[in-house]
Every structure is written in C-alpha cells, then in structure tokens.
MDTraj code that builds the backbone (N, CA, C; nanometers):
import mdtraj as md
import numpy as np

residues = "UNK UNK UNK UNK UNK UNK UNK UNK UNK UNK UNK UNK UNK UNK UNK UNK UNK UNK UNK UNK UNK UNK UNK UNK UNK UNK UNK UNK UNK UNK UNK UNK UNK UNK UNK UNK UNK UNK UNK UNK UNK UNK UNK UNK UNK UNK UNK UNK UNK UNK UNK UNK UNK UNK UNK UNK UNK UNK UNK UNK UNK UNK UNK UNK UNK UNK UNK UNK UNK UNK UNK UNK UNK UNK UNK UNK UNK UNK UNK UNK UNK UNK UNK UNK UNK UNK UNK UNK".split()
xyz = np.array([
    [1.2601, 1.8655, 1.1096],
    [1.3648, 1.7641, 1.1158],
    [1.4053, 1.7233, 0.9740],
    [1.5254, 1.7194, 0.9039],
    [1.5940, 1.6589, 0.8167],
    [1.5338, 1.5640, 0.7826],
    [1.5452, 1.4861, 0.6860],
    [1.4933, 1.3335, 0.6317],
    [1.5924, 1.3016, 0.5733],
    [1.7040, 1.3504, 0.5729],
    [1.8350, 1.2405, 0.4897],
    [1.8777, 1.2378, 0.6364],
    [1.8552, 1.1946, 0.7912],
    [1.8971, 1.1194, 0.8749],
    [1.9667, 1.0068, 0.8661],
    [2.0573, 0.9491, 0.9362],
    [2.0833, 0.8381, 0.9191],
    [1.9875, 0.7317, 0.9932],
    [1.9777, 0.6274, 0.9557],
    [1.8607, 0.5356, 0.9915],
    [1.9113, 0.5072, 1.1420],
    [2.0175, 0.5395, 1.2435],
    [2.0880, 0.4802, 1.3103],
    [2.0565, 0.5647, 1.4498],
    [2.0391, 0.6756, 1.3839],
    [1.9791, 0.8147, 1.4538],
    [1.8606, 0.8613, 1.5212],
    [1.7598, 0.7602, 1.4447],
    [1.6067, 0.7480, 1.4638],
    [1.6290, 0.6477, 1.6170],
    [1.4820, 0.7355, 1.6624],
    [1.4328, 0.6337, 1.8476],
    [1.4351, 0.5123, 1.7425],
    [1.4038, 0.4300, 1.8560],
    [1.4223, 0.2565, 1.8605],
    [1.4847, 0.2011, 1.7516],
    [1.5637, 0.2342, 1.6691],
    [1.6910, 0.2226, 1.5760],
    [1.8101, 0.1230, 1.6645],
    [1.7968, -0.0151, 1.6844],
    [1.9474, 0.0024, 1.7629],
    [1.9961, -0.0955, 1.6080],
    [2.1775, -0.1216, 1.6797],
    [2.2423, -0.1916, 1.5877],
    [2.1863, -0.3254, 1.4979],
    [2.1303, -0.4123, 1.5196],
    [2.0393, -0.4952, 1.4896],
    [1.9363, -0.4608, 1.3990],
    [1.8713, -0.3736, 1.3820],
    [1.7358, -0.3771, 1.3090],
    [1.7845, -0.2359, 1.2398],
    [1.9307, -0.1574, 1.2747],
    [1.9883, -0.0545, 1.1592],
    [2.0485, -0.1844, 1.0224],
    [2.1138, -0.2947, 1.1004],
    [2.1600, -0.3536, 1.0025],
    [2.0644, -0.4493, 0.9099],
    [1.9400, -0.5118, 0.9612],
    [1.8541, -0.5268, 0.8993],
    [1.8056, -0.4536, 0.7687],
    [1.7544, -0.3115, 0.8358],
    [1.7233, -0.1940, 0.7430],
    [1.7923, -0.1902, 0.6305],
    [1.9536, -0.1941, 0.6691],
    [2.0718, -0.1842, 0.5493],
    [1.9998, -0.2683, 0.4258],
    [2.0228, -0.3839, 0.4812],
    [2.0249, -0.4810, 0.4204],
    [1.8857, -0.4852, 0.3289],
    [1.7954, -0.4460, 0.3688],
    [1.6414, -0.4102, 0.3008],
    [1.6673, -0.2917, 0.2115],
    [1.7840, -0.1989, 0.2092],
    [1.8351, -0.1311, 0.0871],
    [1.7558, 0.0773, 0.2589],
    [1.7597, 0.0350, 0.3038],
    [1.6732, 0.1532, 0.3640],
    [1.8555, 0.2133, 0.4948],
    [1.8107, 0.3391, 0.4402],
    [1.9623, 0.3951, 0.5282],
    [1.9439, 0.5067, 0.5967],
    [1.8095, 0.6070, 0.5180],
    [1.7933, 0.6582, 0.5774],
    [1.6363, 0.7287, 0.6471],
    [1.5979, 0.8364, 0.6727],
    [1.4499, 0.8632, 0.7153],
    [1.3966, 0.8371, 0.6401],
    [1.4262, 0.9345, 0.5474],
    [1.3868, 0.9719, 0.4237],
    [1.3419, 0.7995, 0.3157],
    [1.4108, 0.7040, 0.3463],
    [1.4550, 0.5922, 0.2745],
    [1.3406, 0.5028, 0.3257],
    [1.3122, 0.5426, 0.4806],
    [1.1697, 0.4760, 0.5185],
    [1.0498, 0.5120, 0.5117],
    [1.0131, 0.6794, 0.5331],
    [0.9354, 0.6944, 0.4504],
    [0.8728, 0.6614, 0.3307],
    [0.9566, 0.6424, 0.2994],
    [0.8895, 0.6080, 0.1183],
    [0.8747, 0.4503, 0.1421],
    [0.9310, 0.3779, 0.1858],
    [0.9756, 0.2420, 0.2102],
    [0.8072, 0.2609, 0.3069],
    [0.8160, 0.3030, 0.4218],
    [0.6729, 0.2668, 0.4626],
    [0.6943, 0.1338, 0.5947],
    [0.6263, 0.1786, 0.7397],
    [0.6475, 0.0860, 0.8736],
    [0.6611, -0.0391, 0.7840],
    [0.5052, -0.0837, 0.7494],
    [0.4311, -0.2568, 0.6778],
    [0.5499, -0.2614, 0.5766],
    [0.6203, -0.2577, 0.4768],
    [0.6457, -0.2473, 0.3626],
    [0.8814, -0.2826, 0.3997],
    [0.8993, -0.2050, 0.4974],
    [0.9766, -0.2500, 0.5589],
    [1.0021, -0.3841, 0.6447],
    [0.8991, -0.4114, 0.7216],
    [0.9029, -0.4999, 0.8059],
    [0.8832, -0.6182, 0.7007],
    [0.8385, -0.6356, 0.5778],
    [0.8123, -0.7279, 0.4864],
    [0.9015, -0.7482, 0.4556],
    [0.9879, -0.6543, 0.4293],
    [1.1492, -0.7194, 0.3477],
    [1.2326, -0.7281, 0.4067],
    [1.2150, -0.7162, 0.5868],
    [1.3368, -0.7808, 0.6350],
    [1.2874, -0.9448, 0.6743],
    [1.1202, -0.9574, 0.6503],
    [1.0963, -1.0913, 0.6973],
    [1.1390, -1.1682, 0.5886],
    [1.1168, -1.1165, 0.4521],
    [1.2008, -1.1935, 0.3306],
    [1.3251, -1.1972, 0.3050],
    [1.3832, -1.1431, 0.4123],
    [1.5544, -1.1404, 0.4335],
    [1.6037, -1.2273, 0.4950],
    [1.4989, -1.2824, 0.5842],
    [1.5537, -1.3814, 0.7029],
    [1.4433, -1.4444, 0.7353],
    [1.4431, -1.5372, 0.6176],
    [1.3098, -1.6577, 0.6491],
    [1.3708, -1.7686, 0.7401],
    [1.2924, -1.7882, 0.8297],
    [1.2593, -1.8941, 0.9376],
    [1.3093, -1.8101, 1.0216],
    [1.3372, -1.7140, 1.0219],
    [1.3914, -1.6469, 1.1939],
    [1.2425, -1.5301, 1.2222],
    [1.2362, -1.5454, 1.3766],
    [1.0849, -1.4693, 1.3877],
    [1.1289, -1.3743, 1.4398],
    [1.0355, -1.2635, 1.3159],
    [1.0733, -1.0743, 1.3460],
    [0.9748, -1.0222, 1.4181],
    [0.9889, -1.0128, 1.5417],
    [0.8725, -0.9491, 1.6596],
    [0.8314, -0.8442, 1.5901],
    [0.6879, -0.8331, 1.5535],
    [0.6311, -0.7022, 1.5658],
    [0.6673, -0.5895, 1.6258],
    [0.6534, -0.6298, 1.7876],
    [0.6450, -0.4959, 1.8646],
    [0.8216, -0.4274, 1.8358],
    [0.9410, -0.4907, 1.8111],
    [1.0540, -0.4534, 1.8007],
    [1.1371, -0.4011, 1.6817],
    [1.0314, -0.4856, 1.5859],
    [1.0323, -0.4228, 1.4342],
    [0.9329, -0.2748, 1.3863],
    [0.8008, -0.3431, 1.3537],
    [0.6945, -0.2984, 1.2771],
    [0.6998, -0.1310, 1.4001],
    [0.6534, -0.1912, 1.4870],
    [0.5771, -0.0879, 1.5651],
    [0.7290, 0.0205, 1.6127],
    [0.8820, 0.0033, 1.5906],
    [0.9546, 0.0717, 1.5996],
    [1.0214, 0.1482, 1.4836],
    [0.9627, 0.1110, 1.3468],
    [0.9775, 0.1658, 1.2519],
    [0.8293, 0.3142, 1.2587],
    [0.7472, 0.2851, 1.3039],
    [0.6258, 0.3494, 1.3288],
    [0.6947, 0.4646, 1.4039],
    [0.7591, 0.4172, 1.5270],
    [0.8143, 0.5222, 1.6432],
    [0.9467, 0.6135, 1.5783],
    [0.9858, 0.5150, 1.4896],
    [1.1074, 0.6268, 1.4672],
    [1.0313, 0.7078, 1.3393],
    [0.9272, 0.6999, 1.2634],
    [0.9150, 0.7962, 1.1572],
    [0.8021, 0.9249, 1.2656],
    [0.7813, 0.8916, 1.4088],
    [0.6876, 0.9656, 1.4563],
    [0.7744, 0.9910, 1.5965],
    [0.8824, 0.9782, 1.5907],
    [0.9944, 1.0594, 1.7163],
    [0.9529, 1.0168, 1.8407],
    [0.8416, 0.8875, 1.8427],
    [0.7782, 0.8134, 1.9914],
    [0.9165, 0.6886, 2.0022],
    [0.9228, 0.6241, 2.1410],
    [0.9256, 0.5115, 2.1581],
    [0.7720, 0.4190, 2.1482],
    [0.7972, 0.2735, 2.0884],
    [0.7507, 0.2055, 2.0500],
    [0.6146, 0.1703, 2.1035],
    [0.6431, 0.1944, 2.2164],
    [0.5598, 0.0953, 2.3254],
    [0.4323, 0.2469, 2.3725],
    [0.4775, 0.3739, 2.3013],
    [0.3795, 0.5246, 2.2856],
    [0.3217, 0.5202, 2.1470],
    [0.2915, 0.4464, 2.1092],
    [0.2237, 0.4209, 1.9465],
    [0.1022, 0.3916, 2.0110],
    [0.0078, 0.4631, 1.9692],
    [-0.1538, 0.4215, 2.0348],
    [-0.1741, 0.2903, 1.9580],
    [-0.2484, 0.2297, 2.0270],
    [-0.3509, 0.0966, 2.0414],
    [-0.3557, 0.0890, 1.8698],
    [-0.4423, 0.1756, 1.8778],
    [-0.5405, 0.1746, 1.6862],
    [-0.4091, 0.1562, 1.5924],
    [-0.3646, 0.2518, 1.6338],
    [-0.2112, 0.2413, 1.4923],
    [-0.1579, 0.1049, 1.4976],
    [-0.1126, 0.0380, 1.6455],
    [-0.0519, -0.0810, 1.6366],
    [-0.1340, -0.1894, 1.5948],
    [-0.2924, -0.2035, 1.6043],
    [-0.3669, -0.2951, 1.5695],
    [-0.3467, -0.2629, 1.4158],
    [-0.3593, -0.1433, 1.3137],
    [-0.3830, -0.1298, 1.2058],
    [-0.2591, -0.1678, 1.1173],
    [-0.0971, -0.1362, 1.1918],
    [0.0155, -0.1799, 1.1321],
    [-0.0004, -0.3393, 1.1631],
    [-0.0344, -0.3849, 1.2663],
    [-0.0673, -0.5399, 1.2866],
    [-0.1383, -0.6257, 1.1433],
    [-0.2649, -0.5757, 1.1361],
    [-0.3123, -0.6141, 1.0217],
    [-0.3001, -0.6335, 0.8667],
    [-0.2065, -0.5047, 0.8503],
    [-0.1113, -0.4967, 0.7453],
    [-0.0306, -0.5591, 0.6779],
    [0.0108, -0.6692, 0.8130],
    [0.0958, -0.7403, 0.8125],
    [0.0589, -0.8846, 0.8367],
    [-0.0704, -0.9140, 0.8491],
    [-0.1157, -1.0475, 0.8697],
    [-0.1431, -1.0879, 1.0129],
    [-0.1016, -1.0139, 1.0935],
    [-0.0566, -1.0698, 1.2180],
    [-0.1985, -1.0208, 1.3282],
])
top = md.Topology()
chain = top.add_chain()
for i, resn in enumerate(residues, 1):
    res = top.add_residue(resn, chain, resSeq=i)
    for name in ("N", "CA", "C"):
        top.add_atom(name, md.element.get_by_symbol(name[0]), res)
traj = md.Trajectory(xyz[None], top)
C-alpha cells in the first residue's frame, strides 16, 4: 500500500477527525506514521482544549487506519498500551 495516501482514505478517517488531523499539520499515511497513534492524538487534544477527544474514536482509530482494521478490531493489549501512552 502507498503511504502518500490521503489521510481521508484511511478506515475510520471520517470528515471530523480528517479535519482535526489537518489541522495537527498530518495529511497523509505517510504523515502519521511518523506523527505516531499517541503523538497525534496529543496534538489534536492541544488543538482543542476543553473539548473531550474520545479515545476509542481518536487514538484507537488512528491505530486502525495505520493497520487497515476498524477500531473496535485493535486487540485488547494494543488499546490498553495506546491508553497508557496517553494517560488515560
């Protein structure tokens, strides 16, 4: 699979959390990869302080789109370990 994807293209990508991404400077696969699930989900929470960024719709769908799963097919361990990453 390509990695200059568009971020829009990736599973659990919808309009909402593509425009988030934008906005965190991330556009494409390739752009999250390096960027990283934890590391993403950090800079859209510093994008939009006081508004609450669900884990399971963020973190754990940045996980699914760099691994071609929906969100909710991310084993247990991975989601506890991106959980922790993140404080949560």
């Amino acid at each position: 699979m390509k990695k200059n994807i568009q971020i829009s293209q990736l599973k659990n990508i919808g309009k909402t959390i593509e425009k988030r991404l934008n906005e965190a400077g991330i556009f494409t696969k390739e752009d999250l990869e390096i960027t990283g699930p934890v590391e993403a989900y950090k800079k859209i929470q510093d994008n939009n302080p006081g508004k609450t960024i669900p884990v399971c719709y963020y973190l754990y769908s940045f996980e699914g789109a760099l691994t071609d799963k929906h969100w909710d097919d991310i084993p247990e361990k991975t989601k506890e370990q991106l959980r922790k990453s993140v404080g949560k």
